[in-house]
C-alpha positions in Angstrom: 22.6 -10.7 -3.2 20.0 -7.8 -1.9 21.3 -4.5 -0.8 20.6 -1.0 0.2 21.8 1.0 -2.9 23.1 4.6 -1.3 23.2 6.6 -4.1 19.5 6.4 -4.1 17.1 8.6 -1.9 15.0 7.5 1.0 11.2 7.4 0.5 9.0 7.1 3.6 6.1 4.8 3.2 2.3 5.4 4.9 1.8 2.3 7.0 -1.1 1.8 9.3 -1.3 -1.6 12.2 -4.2 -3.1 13.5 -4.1 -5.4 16.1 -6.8 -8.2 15.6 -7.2 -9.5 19.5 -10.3 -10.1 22.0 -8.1 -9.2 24.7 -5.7 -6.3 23.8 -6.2 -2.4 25.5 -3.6 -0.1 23.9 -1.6 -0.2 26.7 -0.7 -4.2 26.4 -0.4 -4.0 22.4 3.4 -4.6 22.5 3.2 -6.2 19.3 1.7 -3.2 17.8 3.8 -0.9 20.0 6.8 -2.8 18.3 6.0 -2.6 15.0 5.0 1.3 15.4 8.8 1.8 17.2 10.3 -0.5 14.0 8.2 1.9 11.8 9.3 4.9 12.8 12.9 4.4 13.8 13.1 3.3 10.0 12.1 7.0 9.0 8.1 5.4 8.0 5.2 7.3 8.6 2.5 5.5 10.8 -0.7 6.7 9.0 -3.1 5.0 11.6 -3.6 2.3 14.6 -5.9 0.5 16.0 -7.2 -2.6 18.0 -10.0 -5.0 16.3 -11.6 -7.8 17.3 -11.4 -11.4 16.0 -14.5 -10.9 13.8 -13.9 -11.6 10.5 -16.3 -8.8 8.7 -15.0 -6.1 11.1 -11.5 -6.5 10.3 -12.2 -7.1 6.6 -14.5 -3.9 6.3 -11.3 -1.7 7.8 -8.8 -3.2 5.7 -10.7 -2.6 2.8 -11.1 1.2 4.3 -7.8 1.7 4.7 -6.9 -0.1 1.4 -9.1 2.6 -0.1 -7.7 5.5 1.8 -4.8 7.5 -0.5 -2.9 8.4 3.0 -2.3 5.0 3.5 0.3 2.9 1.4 0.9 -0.4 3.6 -1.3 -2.1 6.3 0.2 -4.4 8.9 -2.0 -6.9 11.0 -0.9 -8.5 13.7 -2.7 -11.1 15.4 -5.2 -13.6 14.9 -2.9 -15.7 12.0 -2.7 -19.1 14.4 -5.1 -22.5 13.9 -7.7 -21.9 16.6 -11.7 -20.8 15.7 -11.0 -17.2 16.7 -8.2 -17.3 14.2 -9.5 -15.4 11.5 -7.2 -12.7 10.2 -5.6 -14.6 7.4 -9.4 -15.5 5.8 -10.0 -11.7 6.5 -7.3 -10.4 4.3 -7.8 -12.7 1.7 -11.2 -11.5 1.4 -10.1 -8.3 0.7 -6.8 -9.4 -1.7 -7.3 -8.7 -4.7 -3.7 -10.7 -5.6 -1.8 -12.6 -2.6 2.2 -12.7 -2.5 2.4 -16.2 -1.4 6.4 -15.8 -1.5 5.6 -13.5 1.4 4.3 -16.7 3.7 7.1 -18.7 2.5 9.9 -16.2 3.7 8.3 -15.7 6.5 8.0 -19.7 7.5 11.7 -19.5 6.8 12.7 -16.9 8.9 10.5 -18.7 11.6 12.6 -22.0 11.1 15.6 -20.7 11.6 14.2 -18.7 15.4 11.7 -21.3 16.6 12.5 -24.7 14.7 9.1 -26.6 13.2 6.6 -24.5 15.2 7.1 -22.2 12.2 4.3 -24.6 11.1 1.9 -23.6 13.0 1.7 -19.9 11.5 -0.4 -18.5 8.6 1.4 -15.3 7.4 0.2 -13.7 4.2 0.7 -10.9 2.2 -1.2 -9.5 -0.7 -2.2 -6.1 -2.6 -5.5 -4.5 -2.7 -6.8 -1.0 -4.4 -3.3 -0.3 -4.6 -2.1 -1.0 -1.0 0.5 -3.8 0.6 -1.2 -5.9 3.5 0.8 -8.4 5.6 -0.8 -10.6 8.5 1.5 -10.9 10.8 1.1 -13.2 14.0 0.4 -11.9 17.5 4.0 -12.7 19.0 5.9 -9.8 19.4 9.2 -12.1 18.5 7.2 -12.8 14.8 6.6 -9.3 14.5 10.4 -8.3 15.2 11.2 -11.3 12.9 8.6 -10.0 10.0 10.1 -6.7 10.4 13.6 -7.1 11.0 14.2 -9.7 8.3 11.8 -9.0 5.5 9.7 -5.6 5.4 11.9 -3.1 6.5 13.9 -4.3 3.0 10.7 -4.4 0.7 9.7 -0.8 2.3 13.0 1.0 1.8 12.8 2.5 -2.0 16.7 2.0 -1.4 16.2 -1.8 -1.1 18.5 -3.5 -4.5 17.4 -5.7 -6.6 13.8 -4.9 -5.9 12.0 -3.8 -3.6 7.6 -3.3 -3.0 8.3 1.1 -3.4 9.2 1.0 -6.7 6.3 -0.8 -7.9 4.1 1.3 -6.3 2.9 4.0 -9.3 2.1 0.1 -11.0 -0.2 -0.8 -7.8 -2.0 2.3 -7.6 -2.2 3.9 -11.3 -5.6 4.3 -10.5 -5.3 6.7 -7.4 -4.1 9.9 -6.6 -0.5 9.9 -4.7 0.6 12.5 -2.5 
């Protein structure tokens, strides 16, 4: 069963958020406003934040620009994972993966199933790794965010995380670029 080993130290992780949404001003973001509070209070560094619209070369061109930047370790999206034509975060970020975790998606659905029954269905959740970097798409409810959070990344982000965890795979990721 997963734990947090102790006798290991803390490593903070670089973790930016964009939320994708037509409608969002940074004062109504509480999705991204919870995620920043989650990322903090768990002793993460927020690297950078910002709102994008549902347009799927904008947000693709900043992931890949914060894929590429060396201050930045993880990128959470949140918004724009659902079924409708605006919907386009998920294609977004898998133009930009260059290898999906598709175990991500499938934790996530059950984490949904178990909060909002079968209309875990109806989300498209991913996770994959490019240049080095984590990105997760996340949907726009602030409830999925706490759930994303809560129940599966603040475990993969802790270094502390037993039996495995995303940090310490990290120097594999990114052998190619210069850590801090």
């Amino acid at each position: 069963m997963s734990r947090i080993d102790e006798t290991k130290e803390f490593i903070p992780v670089r973790i930016a958020v964009m939320t994708v949404s037509d409608t969002r001003s940074p004062e109504e973001d509480r999705s991204g406003d919870t995620l920043v509070a989650r990322i903090e209070a768990a002793g993460h560094k927020l690297a950078d934040r910002m709102i994008v619209k549902d347009e799927r070369g904008e947000i693709a061109d900043h992931l890949r620009a914060w894929s590429l930047d060396p201050e930045i370790d993880v990128i959470l999206t949140t918004g724009g994972t659902g079924l409708t034509g605006r919907d386009v975060t998920v294609e977004a970020h898998r133009d930009v993966y260059e290898k999906e975790i598709e175990a991500f998606a499938t934790v996530f659905t059950m984490v949904s199933m178990q909060k909002i029954g079968t209309s875990a269905v109806q989300s498209r959740a991913t996770g994959g790794v490019a240049n080095g970097t984590y990105l997760f798409a996340l949907p726009g409810s602030t409830g999925a965010c706490k759930d994303a959070w809560d129940e599966i990344l603040q475990y993969q982000l802790d270094y502390r995380h037993a039996p495995c965890n995303f940090v310490e795979i990290f120097p594999r990721l990114d052998e190619h670029k210069r850590r801090k």
